[in-house]
C-alpha positions in Angstrom: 181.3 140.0 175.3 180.6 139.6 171.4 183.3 141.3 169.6 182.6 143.9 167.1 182.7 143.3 162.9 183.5 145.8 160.0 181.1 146.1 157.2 181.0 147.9 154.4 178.7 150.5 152.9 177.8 153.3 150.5 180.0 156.6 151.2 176.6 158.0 150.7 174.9 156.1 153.8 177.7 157.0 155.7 177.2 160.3 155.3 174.0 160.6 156.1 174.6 158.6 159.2 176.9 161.2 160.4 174.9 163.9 159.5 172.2 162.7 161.6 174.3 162.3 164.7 175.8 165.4 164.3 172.1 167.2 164.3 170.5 164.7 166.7 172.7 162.5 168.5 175.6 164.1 169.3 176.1 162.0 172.4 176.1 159.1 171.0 178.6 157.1 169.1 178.8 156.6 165.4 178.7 152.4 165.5 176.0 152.1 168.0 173.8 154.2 165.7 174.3 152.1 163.0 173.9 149.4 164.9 170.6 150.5 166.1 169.4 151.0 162.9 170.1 147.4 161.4 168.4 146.4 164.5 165.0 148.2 163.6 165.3 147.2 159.8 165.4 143.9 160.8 162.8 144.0 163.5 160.5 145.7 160.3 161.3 143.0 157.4 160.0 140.3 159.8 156.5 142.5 160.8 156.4 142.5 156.6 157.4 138.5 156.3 154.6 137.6 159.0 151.0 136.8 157.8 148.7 139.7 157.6 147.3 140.8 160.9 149.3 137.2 162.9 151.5 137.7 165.7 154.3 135.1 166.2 157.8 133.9 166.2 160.4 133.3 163.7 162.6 130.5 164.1 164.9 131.3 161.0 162.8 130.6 158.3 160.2 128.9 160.2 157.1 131.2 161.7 155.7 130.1 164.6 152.0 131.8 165.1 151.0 133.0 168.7 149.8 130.4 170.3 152.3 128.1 169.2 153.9 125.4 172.1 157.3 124.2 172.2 158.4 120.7 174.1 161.6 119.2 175.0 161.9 115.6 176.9 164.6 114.5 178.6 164.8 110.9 180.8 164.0 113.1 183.8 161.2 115.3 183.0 159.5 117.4 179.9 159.6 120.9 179.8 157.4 123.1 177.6 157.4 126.3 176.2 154.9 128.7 174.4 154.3 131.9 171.7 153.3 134.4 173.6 152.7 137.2 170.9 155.9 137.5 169.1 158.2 135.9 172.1 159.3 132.7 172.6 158.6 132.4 176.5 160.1 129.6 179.0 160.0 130.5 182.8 158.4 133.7 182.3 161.5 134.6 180.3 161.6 135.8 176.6 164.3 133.3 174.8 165.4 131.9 171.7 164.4 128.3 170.9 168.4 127.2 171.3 167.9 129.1 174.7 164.8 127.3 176.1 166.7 123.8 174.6 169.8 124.9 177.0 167.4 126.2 180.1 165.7 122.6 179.7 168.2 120.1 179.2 171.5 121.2 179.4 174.2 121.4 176.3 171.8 121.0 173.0 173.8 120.1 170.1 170.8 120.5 167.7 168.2 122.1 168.6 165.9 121.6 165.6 166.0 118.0 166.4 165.3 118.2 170.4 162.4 120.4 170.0 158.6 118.9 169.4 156.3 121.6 168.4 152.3 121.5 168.4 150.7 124.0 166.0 148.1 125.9 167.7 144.7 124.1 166.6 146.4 120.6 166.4 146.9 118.1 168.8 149.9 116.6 167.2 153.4 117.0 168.0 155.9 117.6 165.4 159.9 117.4 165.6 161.1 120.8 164.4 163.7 119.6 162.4 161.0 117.8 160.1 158.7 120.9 159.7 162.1 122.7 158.8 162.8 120.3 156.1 159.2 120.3 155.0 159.6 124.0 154.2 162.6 123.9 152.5 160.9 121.7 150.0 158.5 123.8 149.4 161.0 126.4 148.6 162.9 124.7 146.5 159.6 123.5 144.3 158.6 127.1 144.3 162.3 128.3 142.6 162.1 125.7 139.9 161.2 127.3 136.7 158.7 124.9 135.6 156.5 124.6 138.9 153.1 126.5 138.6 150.4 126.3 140.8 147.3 124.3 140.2 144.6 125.9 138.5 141.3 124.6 138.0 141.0 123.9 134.0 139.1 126.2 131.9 135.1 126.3 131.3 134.0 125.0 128.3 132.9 127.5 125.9 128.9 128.3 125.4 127.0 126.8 122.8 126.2 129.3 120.3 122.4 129.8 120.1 120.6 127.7 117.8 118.3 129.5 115.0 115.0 129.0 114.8 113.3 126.8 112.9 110.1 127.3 110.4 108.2 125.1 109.4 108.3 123.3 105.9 105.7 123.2 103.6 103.9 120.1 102.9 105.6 119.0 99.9 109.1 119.6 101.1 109.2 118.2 104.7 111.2 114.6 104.3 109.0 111.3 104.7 109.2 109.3 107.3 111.3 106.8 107.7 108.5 104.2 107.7 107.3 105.4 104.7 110.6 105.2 103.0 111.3 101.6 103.6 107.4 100.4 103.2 107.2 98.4 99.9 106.0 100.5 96.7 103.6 99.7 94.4 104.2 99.9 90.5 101.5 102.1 88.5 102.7 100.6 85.5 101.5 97.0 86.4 97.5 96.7 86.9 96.7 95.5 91.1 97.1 91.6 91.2 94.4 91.1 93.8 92.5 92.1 90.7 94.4 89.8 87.7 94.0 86.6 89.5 91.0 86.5 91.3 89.8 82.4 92.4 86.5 81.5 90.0 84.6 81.1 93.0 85.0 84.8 93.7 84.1 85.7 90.2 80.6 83.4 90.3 79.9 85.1 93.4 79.9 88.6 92.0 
Protein backbone atom coordinates (compact mmCIF):
# COMPACT_ATOMS: atom_id res chain seq x y z
CA UNK A 1 0.00 0.00 0.00
CA UNK A 2 1.54 3.56 -0.92
CA UNK A 3 1.58 5.59 2.15
CA UNK A 4 -0.06 8.87 2.31
CA UNK A 5 1.99 12.56 2.02
CA UNK A 6 1.05 16.10 3.59
CA UNK A 7 0.96 19.00 1.36
CA UNK A 8 0.37 22.32 1.84
CA UNK A 9 -2.23 24.75 0.60
CA UNK A 10 -4.09 28.06 0.67
CA UNK A 11 -6.44 28.28 3.94
CA UNK A 12 -8.66 29.55 1.27
CA UNK A 13 -8.69 26.23 -0.93
CA UNK A 14 -9.18 24.45 2.14
CA UNK A 15 -12.07 25.99 2.79
CA UNK A 16 -13.74 25.64 0.00
CA UNK A 17 -12.85 22.05 -0.12
CA UNK A 18 -14.70 21.57 2.98
CA UNK A 19 -17.50 23.49 2.06
CA UNK A 20 -18.10 21.33 -0.78
CA UNK A 21 -18.09 18.15 1.08
CA UNK A 22 -20.18 19.40 3.65
CA UNK A 23 -22.98 20.40 0.87
CA UNK A 24 -22.25 17.45 -1.48
CA UNK A 25 -20.21 14.85 -0.17
CA UNK A 26 -20.87 14.30 3.15
CA UNK A 27 -19.90 10.64 2.97
CA UNK A 28 -16.92 10.95 1.86
CA UNK A 29 -13.58 11.80 3.43
CA UNK A 30 -11.86 15.11 3.29
CA UNK A 31 -8.20 13.61 1.72
CA UNK A 32 -9.77 11.47 -0.83
CA UNK A 33 -11.59 14.55 -2.23
CA UNK A 34 -8.61 16.31 -2.59
CA UNK A 35 -7.15 13.61 -3.88
CA UNK A 36 -9.61 13.14 -6.49
CA UNK A 37 -9.31 16.50 -7.55
CA UNK A 38 -5.49 16.59 -8.27
CA UNK A 39 -6.25 13.56 -10.10
CA UNK A 40 -8.74 15.30 -12.68
CA UNK A 41 -6.41 18.45 -12.82
CA UNK A 42 -3.84 16.48 -13.94
CA UNK A 43 -5.80 14.22 -16.19
CA UNK A 44 -6.94 17.93 -17.83
CA UNK A 45 -3.34 19.76 -18.15
CA UNK A 46 -2.25 16.73 -20.25
CA UNK A 47 -5.68 16.86 -22.73
CA UNK A 48 -4.33 20.75 -22.97
CA UNK A 49 -0.39 19.63 -23.49
CA UNK A 50 -1.55 17.04 -26.30
CA UNK A 51 -1.64 18.30 -29.99
CA UNK A 52 -4.90 19.59 -31.11
CA UNK A 53 -7.52 17.04 -31.89
CA UNK A 54 -4.38 13.81 -31.30
CA UNK A 55 -5.04 11.07 -28.94
CA UNK A 56 -1.94 9.49 -27.23
CA UNK A 57 0.28 8.79 -24.43
CA UNK A 58 2.62 10.59 -22.34
CA UNK A 59 5.68 9.13 -21.29
CA UNK A 60 6.91 12.08 -18.95
CA UNK A 61 7.69 14.59 -21.22
CA UNK A 62 7.55 12.44 -24.15
CA UNK A 63 3.98 12.14 -26.24
CA UNK A 64 3.46 9.18 -27.79
CA UNK A 65 0.48 9.68 -30.61
CA UNK A 66 -2.19 6.78 -30.99
CA UNK A 67 -0.87 4.48 -32.96
CA UNK A 68 2.39 4.50 -31.57
CA UNK A 69 4.32 0.74 -30.94
CA UNK A 70 6.51 -0.13 -28.20
CA UNK A 71 9.28 -3.15 -28.32
CA UNK A 72 11.34 -4.78 -25.89
CA UNK A 73 13.94 -7.85 -26.82
CA UNK A 74 15.23 -10.04 -24.67
CA UNK A 75 17.66 -13.40 -25.66
CA UNK A 76 14.40 -15.33 -25.50
CA UNK A 77 11.78 -13.55 -27.38
CA UNK A 78 10.48 -9.83 -28.35
CA UNK A 79 7.53 -8.50 -26.96
CA UNK A 80 5.53 -5.53 -28.33
CA UNK A 81 3.35 -3.12 -27.20
CA UNK A 82 0.93 -0.44 -28.72
CA UNK A 83 -1.02 3.28 -28.20
CA UNK A 84 -4.28 2.45 -28.21
CA UNK A 85 -5.95 5.94 -27.85
CA UNK A 86 -4.50 7.41 -24.79
CA UNK A 87 -3.32 3.89 -23.15
CA UNK A 88 -0.40 2.21 -23.25
CA UNK A 89 -1.72 -1.46 -23.89
CA UNK A 90 0.38 -4.86 -23.37
CA UNK A 91 -1.75 -8.21 -23.06
CA UNK A 92 -4.94 -6.47 -23.40
CA UNK A 93 -3.92 -4.58 -20.26
CA UNK A 94 -3.65 -0.69 -19.81
CA UNK A 95 0.13 -0.16 -18.27
CA UNK A 96 2.80 2.13 -17.88
CA UNK A 97 5.85 1.85 -20.12
CA UNK A 98 8.02 0.72 -16.80
CA UNK A 99 5.04 -1.82 -16.42
CA UNK A 100 5.00 -3.46 -19.91
CA UNK A 101 9.25 -3.37 -19.45
CA UNK A 102 8.60 -5.58 -16.10
CA UNK A 103 5.49 -7.77 -17.75
CA UNK A 104 8.18 -8.49 -20.70
CA UNK A 105 11.43 -9.14 -19.25
CA UNK A 106 11.56 -9.21 -15.77
CA UNK A 107 13.39 -6.52 -13.33
CA UNK A 108 14.00 -3.36 -15.79
CA UNK A 109 16.54 -1.05 -14.34
CA UNK A 110 16.00 1.56 -17.14
CA UNK A 111 13.33 1.48 -18.85
CA UNK A 112 14.06 4.33 -21.30
CA UNK A 113 16.93 2.37 -22.48
CA UNK A 114 15.09 -1.19 -22.91
CA UNK A 115 12.30 0.20 -24.83
CA UNK A 116 12.54 0.58 -29.01
CA UNK A 117 9.68 2.71 -30.22
CA UNK A 118 8.36 3.03 -33.99
CA UNK A 119 6.52 6.31 -34.58
CA UNK A 120 3.32 5.59 -36.27
CA UNK A 121 4.09 6.37 -40.19
CA UNK A 122 7.79 5.18 -39.81
CA UNK A 123 9.35 2.08 -40.20
CA UNK A 124 12.24 2.75 -38.04
CA UNK A 125 12.86 1.79 -34.59
CA UNK A 126 14.09 4.15 -32.12
CA UNK A 127 15.62 3.56 -28.47
CA UNK A 128 13.45 5.69 -26.11
CA UNK A 129 16.09 6.97 -24.23
CA UNK A 130 17.57 8.72 -27.49
CA UNK A 131 14.22 10.41 -28.47
CA UNK A 132 14.13 11.49 -24.65
CA UNK A 133 17.39 13.10 -25.01
CA UNK A 134 16.54 14.50 -28.41
CA UNK A 135 13.77 16.46 -26.70
CA UNK A 136 15.40 17.75 -24.04
CA UNK A 137 17.66 19.49 -26.49
CA UNK A 138 15.24 20.98 -27.98
CA UNK A 139 14.10 22.34 -24.76
CA UNK A 140 16.93 23.57 -23.61
CA UNK A 141 17.65 25.58 -27.29
CA UNK A 142 14.11 26.88 -26.91
CA UNK A 143 15.01 28.56 -23.04
CA UNK A 144 18.10 30.25 -24.25
CA UNK A 145 17.57 33.84 -24.59
CA UNK A 146 19.10 34.31 -27.88
CA UNK A 147 17.51 31.25 -29.89
CA UNK A 148 14.80 32.58 -32.37
CA UNK A 149 13.23 30.65 -34.94
CA UNK A 150 14.05 30.90 -38.54
CA UNK A 151 12.30 33.27 -40.53
CA UNK A 152 12.47 33.66 -44.08
CA UNK A 153 14.35 37.20 -44.80
CA UNK A 154 12.50 40.11 -45.81
CA UNK A 155 11.22 41.05 -49.53
CA UNK A 156 13.03 43.56 -51.08
CA UNK A 157 11.22 46.72 -51.25
CA UNK A 158 9.37 47.89 -54.79
CA UNK A 159 10.92 49.96 -57.17
CA UNK A 160 9.33 53.26 -57.08
CA UNK A 161 7.58 53.98 -60.43
CA UNK A 162 9.68 55.58 -62.94
CA UNK A 163 8.27 59.07 -64.53
CA UNK A 164 7.57 59.39 -67.79
CA UNK A 165 9.57 60.59 -70.27
CA UNK A 166 8.84 63.42 -73.17
CA UNK A 167 10.53 63.77 -75.76
CA UNK A 168 13.29 66.44 -76.39
CA UNK A 169 13.29 68.81 -78.99
CA UNK A 170 15.61 68.60 -81.80
CA UNK A 171 18.23 70.88 -80.65
CA UNK A 172 18.44 69.60 -77.16
CA UNK A 173 18.45 65.75 -77.49
CA UNK A 174 22.44 64.73 -76.85
CA UNK A 175 24.41 63.43 -80.08
CA UNK A 176 25.28 60.29 -80.57
CA UNK A 177 28.11 58.91 -79.50
CA UNK A 178 29.40 58.31 -83.02
CA UNK A 179 28.99 61.63 -83.87
CA UNK A 180 30.89 62.80 -80.93
CA UNK A 181 34.03 61.00 -81.46
CA UNK A 182 33.86 61.33 -85.64
CA UNK A 183 36.69 63.80 -86.66
CA UNK A 184 35.50 67.56 -87.07
CA UNK A 185 36.18 69.67 -89.65
CA UNK A 186 37.63 73.34 -89.23
CA UNK A 187 35.41 76.22 -90.93
CA UNK A 188 38.21 78.46 -90.51
CA UNK A 189 40.62 76.46 -92.86
CA UNK A 190 39.31 76.27 -96.73
CA UNK A 191 38.57 72.03 -97.69
CA UNK A 192 42.09 70.65 -98.72
CA UNK A 193 40.73 68.24 -101.39
CA UNK A 194 40.26 71.72 -102.92
CA UNK A 195 43.92 73.56 -102.07
CA UNK A 196 45.97 70.81 -103.48
CA UNK A 197 44.39 69.40 -106.29
CA UNK A 198 47.14 67.05 -108.84
CA UNK A 199 47.62 69.31 -112.32
CA UNK A 200 46.24 66.63 -114.11
CA UNK A 201 42.96 67.10 -112.39
CA UNK A 202 43.10 70.84 -113.03
CA UNK A 203 43.81 70.26 -117.18
CA UNK A 204 41.00 67.97 -117.12
CA UNK A 205 38.43 70.53 -115.84
Amino acid sequence: MTPNVCIAIAPRTLRALMDFQRDHCKEGELCELADQAIHDWLAHQLELAKPAGQRGYFWKALFLPDGTRLRIASHATTRYAAIVGDDLVYNAMCMSPNQFAQHAIGTVHNAWSAIYIQMPGERTWTQAQRLRRALQEQERLASLPHFRPRQEPPAAPAAPPRAPQTALPPAARPLPQSVLLAPQLRHDCPERRHAYRRAEDLLLD
